[in-house]
N, C-alpha and C positions, 0 to 999 in steps of 0.2 A: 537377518537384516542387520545393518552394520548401525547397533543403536547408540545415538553422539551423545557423548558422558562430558564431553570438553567442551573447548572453542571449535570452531570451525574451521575445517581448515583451510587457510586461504590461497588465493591465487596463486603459485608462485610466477617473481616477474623476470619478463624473458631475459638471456643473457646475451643474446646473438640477434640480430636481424633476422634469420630464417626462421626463431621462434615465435616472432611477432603475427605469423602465418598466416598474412596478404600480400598481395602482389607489391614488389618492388613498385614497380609504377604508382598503383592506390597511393603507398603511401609518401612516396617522394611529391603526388601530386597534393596528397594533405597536407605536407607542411608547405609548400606552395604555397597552398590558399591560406593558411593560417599566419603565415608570414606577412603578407598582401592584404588581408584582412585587419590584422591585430596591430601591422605592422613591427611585431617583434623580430628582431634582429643577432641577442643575445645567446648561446645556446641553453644555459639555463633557464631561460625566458621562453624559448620555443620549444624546449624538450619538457617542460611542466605543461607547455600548451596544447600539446599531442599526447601527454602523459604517457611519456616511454623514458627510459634510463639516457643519461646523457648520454653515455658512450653509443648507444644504440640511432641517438639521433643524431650525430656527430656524423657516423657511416650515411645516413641516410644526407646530410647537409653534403656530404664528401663526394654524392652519386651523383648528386645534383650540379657539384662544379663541375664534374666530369665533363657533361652539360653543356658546361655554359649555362646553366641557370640559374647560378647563383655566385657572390663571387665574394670575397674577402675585401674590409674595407681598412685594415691596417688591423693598431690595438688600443685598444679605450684605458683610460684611466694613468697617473705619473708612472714612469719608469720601476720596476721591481716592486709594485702592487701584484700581492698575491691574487686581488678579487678582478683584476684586471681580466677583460674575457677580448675575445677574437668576434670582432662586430661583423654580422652580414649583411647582404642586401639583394636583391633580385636583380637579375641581369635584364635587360630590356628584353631578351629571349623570356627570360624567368616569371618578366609580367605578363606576358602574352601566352604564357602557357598557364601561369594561373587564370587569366580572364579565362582561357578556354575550356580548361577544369571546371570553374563558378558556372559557366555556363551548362554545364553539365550535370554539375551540383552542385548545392551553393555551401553542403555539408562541410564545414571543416571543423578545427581543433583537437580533442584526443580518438584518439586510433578506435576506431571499432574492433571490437573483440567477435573472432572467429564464429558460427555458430557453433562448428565442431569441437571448437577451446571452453565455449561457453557452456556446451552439454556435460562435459567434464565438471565442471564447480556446479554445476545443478547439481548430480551426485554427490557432492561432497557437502552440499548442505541441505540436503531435501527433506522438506518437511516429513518426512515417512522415517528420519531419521531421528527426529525426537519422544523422548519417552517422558511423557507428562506426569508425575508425583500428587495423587491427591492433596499432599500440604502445597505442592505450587499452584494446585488448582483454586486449592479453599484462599490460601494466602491472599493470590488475584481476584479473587471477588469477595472479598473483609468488608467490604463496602456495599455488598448484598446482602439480604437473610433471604437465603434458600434452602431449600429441605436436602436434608444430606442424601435422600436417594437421586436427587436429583444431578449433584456432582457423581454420584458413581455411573451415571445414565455415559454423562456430558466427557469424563474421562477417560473411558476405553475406544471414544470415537474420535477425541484430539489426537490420543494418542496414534492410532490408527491412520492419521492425517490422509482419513476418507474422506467424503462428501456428508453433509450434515443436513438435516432439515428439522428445522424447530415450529412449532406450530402451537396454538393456542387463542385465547382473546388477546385483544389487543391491551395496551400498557401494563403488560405485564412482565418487562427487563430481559425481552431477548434481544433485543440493540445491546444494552449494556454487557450481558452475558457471551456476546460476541465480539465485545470489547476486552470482555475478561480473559479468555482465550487466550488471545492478540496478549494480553499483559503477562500469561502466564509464560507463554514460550520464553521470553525474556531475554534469549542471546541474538547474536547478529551475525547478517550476511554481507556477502558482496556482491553489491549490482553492477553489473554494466553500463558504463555512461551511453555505451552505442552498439551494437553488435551487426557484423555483415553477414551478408548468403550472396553468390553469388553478382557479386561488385555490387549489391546496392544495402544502404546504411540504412539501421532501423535505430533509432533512438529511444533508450530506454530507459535511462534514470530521469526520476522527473520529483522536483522536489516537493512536487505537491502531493504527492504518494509517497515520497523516500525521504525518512528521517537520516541523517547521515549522522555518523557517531560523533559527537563531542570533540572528540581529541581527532578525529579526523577530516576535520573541515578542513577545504581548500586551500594548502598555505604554500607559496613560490619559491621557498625555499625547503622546501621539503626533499625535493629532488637534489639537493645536498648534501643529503645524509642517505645513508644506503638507504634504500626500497626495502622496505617487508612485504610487500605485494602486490603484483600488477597494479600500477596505479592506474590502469583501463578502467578500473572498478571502483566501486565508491562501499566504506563499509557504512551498513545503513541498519536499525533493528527493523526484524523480519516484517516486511510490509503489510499492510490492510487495506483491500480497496474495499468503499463501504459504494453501493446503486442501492437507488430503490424506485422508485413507479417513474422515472428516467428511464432506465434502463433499456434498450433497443439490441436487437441484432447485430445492426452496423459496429455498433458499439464494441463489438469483439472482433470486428475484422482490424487489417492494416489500415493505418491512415496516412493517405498520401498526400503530400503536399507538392502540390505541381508547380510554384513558385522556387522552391528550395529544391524538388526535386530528390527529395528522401522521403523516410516511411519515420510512423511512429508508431509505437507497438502500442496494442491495444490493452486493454485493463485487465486482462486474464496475465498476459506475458508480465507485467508489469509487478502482479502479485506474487509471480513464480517464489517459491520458498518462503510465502507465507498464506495468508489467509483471503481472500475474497466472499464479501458478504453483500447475499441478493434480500435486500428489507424490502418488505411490504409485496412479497409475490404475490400477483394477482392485480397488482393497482398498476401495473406495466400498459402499451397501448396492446403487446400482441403478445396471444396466452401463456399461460405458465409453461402446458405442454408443448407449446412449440422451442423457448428459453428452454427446457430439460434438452429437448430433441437436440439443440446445438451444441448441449453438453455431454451426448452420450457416451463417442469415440474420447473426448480426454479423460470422462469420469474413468470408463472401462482401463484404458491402453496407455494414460499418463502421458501422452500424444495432442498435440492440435494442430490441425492443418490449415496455412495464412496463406494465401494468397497475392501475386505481387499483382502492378496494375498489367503485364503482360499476359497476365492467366495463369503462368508459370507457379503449381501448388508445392508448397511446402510443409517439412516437418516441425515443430517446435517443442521444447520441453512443454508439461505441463503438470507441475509439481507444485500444486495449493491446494489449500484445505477449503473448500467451498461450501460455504453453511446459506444456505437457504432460509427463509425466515417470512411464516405467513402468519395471518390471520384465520384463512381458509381451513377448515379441514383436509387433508390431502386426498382425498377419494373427491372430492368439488374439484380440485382441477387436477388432478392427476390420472392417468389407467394406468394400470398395476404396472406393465412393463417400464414406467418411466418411475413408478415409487420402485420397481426391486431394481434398480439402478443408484437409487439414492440410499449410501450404505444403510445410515443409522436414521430414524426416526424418533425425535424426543417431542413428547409435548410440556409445553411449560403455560401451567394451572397459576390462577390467581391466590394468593396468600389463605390461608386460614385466620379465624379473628386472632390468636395468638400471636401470629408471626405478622398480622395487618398493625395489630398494636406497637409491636414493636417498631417497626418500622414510622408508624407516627411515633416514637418517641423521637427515636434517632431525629428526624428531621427536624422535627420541634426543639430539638438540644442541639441541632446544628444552627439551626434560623434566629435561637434565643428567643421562641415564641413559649412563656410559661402554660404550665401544661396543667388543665382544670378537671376536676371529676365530673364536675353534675356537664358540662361541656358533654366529655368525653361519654359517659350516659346516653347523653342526649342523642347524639352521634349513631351512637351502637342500637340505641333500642328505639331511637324514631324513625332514622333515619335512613338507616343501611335496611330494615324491614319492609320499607319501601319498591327498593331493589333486589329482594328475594333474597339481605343478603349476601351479598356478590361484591367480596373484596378484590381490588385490583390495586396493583404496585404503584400505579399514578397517582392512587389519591389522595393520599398522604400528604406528597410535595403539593400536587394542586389547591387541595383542603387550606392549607398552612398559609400558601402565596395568597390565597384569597385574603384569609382574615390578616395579614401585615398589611396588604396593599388598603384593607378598610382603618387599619388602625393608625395608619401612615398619613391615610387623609382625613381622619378623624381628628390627630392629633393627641389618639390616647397610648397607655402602654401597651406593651405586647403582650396579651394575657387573652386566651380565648375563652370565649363565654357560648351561652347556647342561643345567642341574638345571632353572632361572630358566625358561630357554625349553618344556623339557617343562610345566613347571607353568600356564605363561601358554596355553600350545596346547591344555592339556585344558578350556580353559575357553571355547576361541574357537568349538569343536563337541562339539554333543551325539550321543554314540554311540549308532547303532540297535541298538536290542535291546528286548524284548520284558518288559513293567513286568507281576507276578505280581499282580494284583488282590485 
């Protein structure tokens, strides 16, 4: 396996019209609509708005005069201005062939990226490609206390960037722990702002899933300065889609929009080269084992198959690390064929009282809530005996929020006492007993 030691390597961006690897027509009809749209005129204006190299949009502005679709309207700006550019504008043929385009599809702005262009930069940044370091893993959760067998568990199955299922009681930081992951990978990809199959556009960056990098935010002059890569792509760090008792079937197919007349990729595609996490399996409306069942063929084949609104099935990458996350035991809703599916199996256990304690320090020293002995006593030996016991990662924070939010309305200091901790406990569980209707 080809394990990624660097950057990643990125797109490179095309240098000719035929690299761009859609139809002359598609894309003479996208700047069309984007023109008519946005109404940019410019061609550094229009070729950042298609996100392709100027000279590349320039041949495509050039096919279009052929045309009659578009035409030259002199030159902008005083005599011997360098920034001076060659203004366009649509021919009345040129508007009548964008309405007709919109009506078709209302898709414009940057170029869709091939699916078969796109399958290419999966491979080069596929999560199967990174090799996860116990100090990157410890590093990314510093802000955990977890038992160190538990990282050795957690790190031959990132790195593996198989299928995961973490299981255990509840509040016990496998949200977090699935967060931690996500932080540990640390480098970044490139996504597609759109990608095509067969002349119809699936849109896939979506910046409510895709953090886009810092220094690579959207800027109009960019395209002024050579390209480092396909600007089709947006570089983004490796994405996280997080579902939980939402989560639906529908949910992983295309989504069509019959208005616009394009597709939007669904949440699996969307995570491609990085992580996707299913929380709270079981609290879904339809059962776990049906959600594995639609996982089978990608988990097995790195494969998923979408479907257009024609019928017409397709192939897609699918290259994410998919960590599952129940409460359930996995024998309650799984049979065996769908657990020896799901590579790695972790269960994540509530704290021991040494590592419980700890953990109320930290938050008691983050909150600025002074920290009491006969309190803390009090706690350990009246109170957790109660519960058999049974420390869990939530309760620390919960315990803590309780006694400020009384000390707040009290209007005393922040100092817990064993009044403070009776009062935060009766709020952590509701007592069985029987509501007189």
């Amino acid at each position: 396996m080809n394990m990624q030691t660097g950057a990643v390597l990125a797109p490179p961006p095309p240098r000719r019209l035929s690299e761009v690897g859609l139809p002359e027509v598609m894309m003479r009809d996208i700047v069309l609509k984007t023109m008519f749209r946005k109404n940019a005129n410019r061609i550094t204006e229009i070729a950042h708005s298609v996100s392709l190299p100027v000279p590349i949009t320039q041949e495509i502005i050039d096919l279009a005069r052929g045309q009659n679709l578009i035409e030259a309207m002199g030159t902008l700006g005083a005599a011997g201005e360098v920034s001076s550019e060659m203004p366009y504008q649509l021919t009345d043929a040129g508007k009548a062939r964008a309405l007709d385009a919109l009506a078709q599809s209302e898709y414009f702005g940057p170029m869709p990226v091939p699916l078969d262009i796109y399958r290419e930069q999966v491979e080069r940044q596929s999560i199967r490609n990174i090799q996860i370091t116990r100090d990157q893993l410890t590093g990314a959760m510093g802000h955990l206390v977890l038992p160190d067998s538990l990282i050795g568990d957690l790190g031959p199955a990132v790195s593996a960037g198989r299928s995961i299922l973490m299981y255990g009681p509840p509040g016990n930081g496998k949200s977090s722990i699935s967060n931690g992951i996500r932080d540990a990978m640390g480098d970044k990809i490139y996504v597609p702002r759109a990608i095509e199959y067969s002349g119809q556009v699936i849109t896939v960056y979506d910046p409510i899933v895709h953090s886009a990098a810092e220094d690579e935010q959207d800027n109009p002059n960019q395209l002024r300065r050579k390209a480092r890569f396909d600007s089709r792509y947006v570089l983004c760090q490796r994405p996280t889609v997080i579902t939980g008792g939402e989560l639906s079937l529908d949910m992983l197919d295309l989504v069509y929009n019959p208005t616009a007349r394009t597709y939007q990729a669904p949440l699996q595609l969307k995570s491609t080269g990085g992580i996707f996490i299913v929380d709270d399996l079981g609290r879904q409306a339809e059962p776990p084992q049906k959600l594995v069942n639609r996982w089978i063929v990608p988990l097995e084949e790195s494969k998923d198959i979408l479907a257009l609104q024609s019928g017409e099935k397709f192939e897609v990458p699918f290259d994410t690390l998919v960590i599952f996350s129940t409460n359930f035991h996995p024998n309650e809703i799984f049979d065996q064929a769908a657990l020896r599916r799901i590579f790695f199996k972790i269960k994540i256990d509530g704290p021991n009282q040494k590592d419980f304690l700890k953990i109320f320090a930290m938050v008691a020293r983050k909150k600025k809530m002074e920290l009491d002995e006969a309190a803390l006593v009090h706690l350990l030996k009246t109170k957790y005996p109660t519960i058999k016991n049974i420390y869990a990662n939530y309760q620390p924070v919960f315990l803590i929020d309780q006694m400020i939010a009384v000390c707040d309305f009290e209007g005393i200091p922040y100092k817990m006492t064993p009044e403070l901790v009776d009062r935060a406990w009766s709020n952590m569980f509701v007592k069985d007993e029987i509501i007189v209707k």
